[in-house]
Steps between C-alpha positions, in 0.01 A plus 500: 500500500309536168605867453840419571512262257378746245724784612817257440363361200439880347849599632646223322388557158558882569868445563562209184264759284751785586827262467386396177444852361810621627691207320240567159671867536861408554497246189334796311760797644801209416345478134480897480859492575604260284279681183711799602859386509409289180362847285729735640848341543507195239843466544498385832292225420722363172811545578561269813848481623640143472787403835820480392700187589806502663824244558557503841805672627771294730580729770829557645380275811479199306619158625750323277433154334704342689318545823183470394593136333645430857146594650307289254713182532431513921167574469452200250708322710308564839198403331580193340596379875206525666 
Protein backbone atom coordinates (compact mmCIF):
# COMPACT_ATOMS: atom_id res chain seq x y z
CA UNK A 1 0.00 0.00 0.00
CA UNK A 2 3.17 2.05 0.74
CA UNK A 3 4.37 1.97 -2.91
CA UNK A 4 1.13 2.92 -4.06
CA UNK A 5 1.07 5.71 -2.10
CA UNK A 6 4.36 6.84 -3.50
CA UNK A 7 3.52 6.04 -7.11
CA UNK A 8 0.31 8.47 -6.76
CA UNK A 9 2.09 10.90 -4.83
CA UNK A 10 5.08 11.04 -7.69
CA UNK A 11 2.34 11.05 -10.42
CA UNK A 12 0.81 13.90 -8.86
CA UNK A 13 3.53 16.31 -8.71
CA UNK A 14 4.59 14.98 -12.24
CA UNK A 15 1.31 16.05 -13.77
CA UNK A 16 0.98 19.81 -11.62
CA UNK A 17 4.98 20.10 -12.53
CA UNK A 18 4.07 19.64 -16.28
CA UNK A 19 0.68 21.87 -16.03
CA UNK A 20 2.57 24.50 -14.52
CA UNK A 21 5.33 24.60 -17.18
CA UNK A 22 3.01 24.44 -19.87
CA UNK A 23 1.06 27.54 -18.42
CA UNK A 24 4.93 29.31 -17.56
CA UNK A 25 5.23 28.77 -21.58
CA UNK A 26 1.88 29.98 -22.75
CA UNK A 27 2.17 33.35 -20.57
CA UNK A 28 5.71 33.59 -22.16
CA UNK A 29 4.52 32.63 -26.07
CA UNK A 30 1.31 35.32 -25.23
CA UNK A 31 4.10 37.96 -24.19
CA UNK A 32 6.23 37.06 -27.42
CA UNK A 33 3.18 37.88 -29.30
CA UNK A 34 2.30 40.81 -27.81
CA UNK A 35 6.31 42.23 -28.13
CA UNK A 36 5.68 41.44 -31.78
CA UNK A 37 2.45 43.11 -32.76
CA UNK A 38 3.64 46.08 -30.47
CA UNK A 39 7.34 46.54 -32.64
CA UNK A 40 6.10 45.65 -35.86
CA UNK A 41 2.57 47.08 -36.40
CA UNK A 42 2.31 50.17 -33.84
CA UNK A 43 -0.60 51.26 -35.41
CA UNK A 44 -2.71 48.62 -34.46
CA UNK A 45 -2.10 49.18 -31.01
CA UNK A 46 -2.83 53.30 -31.02
CA UNK A 47 -5.28 53.77 -33.08
CA UNK A 48 -8.33 51.84 -31.48
CA UNK A 49 -11.58 52.23 -33.21
CA UNK A 50 -14.18 53.94 -30.95
CA UNK A 51 -18.36 52.41 -31.70
CA UNK A 52 -20.30 54.70 -33.24
CA UNK A 53 -23.70 55.52 -31.69
CA UNK A 54 -26.72 55.32 -33.36
CA UNK A 55 -30.61 56.78 -32.96
CA UNK A 56 -32.65 54.00 -33.31
CA UNK A 57 -34.68 53.69 -36.41
CA UNK A 58 -38.77 53.29 -36.15
CA UNK A 59 -39.56 50.67 -38.53
CA UNK A 60 -42.41 50.58 -40.79
CA UNK A 61 -44.08 47.93 -38.27
CA UNK A 62 -44.43 50.30 -35.60
CA UNK A 63 -47.53 50.56 -33.37
CA UNK A 64 -49.15 53.98 -33.21
CA UNK A 65 -49.51 56.03 -29.92
CA UNK A 66 -52.67 55.59 -29.70
CA UNK A 67 -52.65 51.91 -29.13
CA UNK A 68 -49.95 51.63 -27.15
CA UNK A 69 -51.57 54.38 -24.57
CA UNK A 70 -54.68 52.02 -24.79
CA UNK A 71 -52.33 49.03 -23.69
CA UNK A 72 -50.74 50.94 -20.85
CA UNK A 73 -53.98 52.32 -19.32
CA UNK A 74 -55.42 48.31 -19.10
CA UNK A 75 -52.46 47.04 -17.92
CA UNK A 76 -52.34 49.80 -15.12
CA UNK A 77 -55.72 49.25 -14.75
CA UNK A 78 -55.61 45.33 -14.29
CA UNK A 79 -53.04 45.83 -11.82
CA UNK A 80 -54.33 48.33 -9.66
CA UNK A 81 -57.40 45.73 -9.18
CA UNK A 82 -55.91 43.02 -7.82
Amino acid sequence: MNNEMTQGIELMFTGMGIVFLFLIMLIGAVKLMAYCVAEFFPEATTTIPQPVARSPQPSANSTPPNTVAAISAAVHQHRTKT
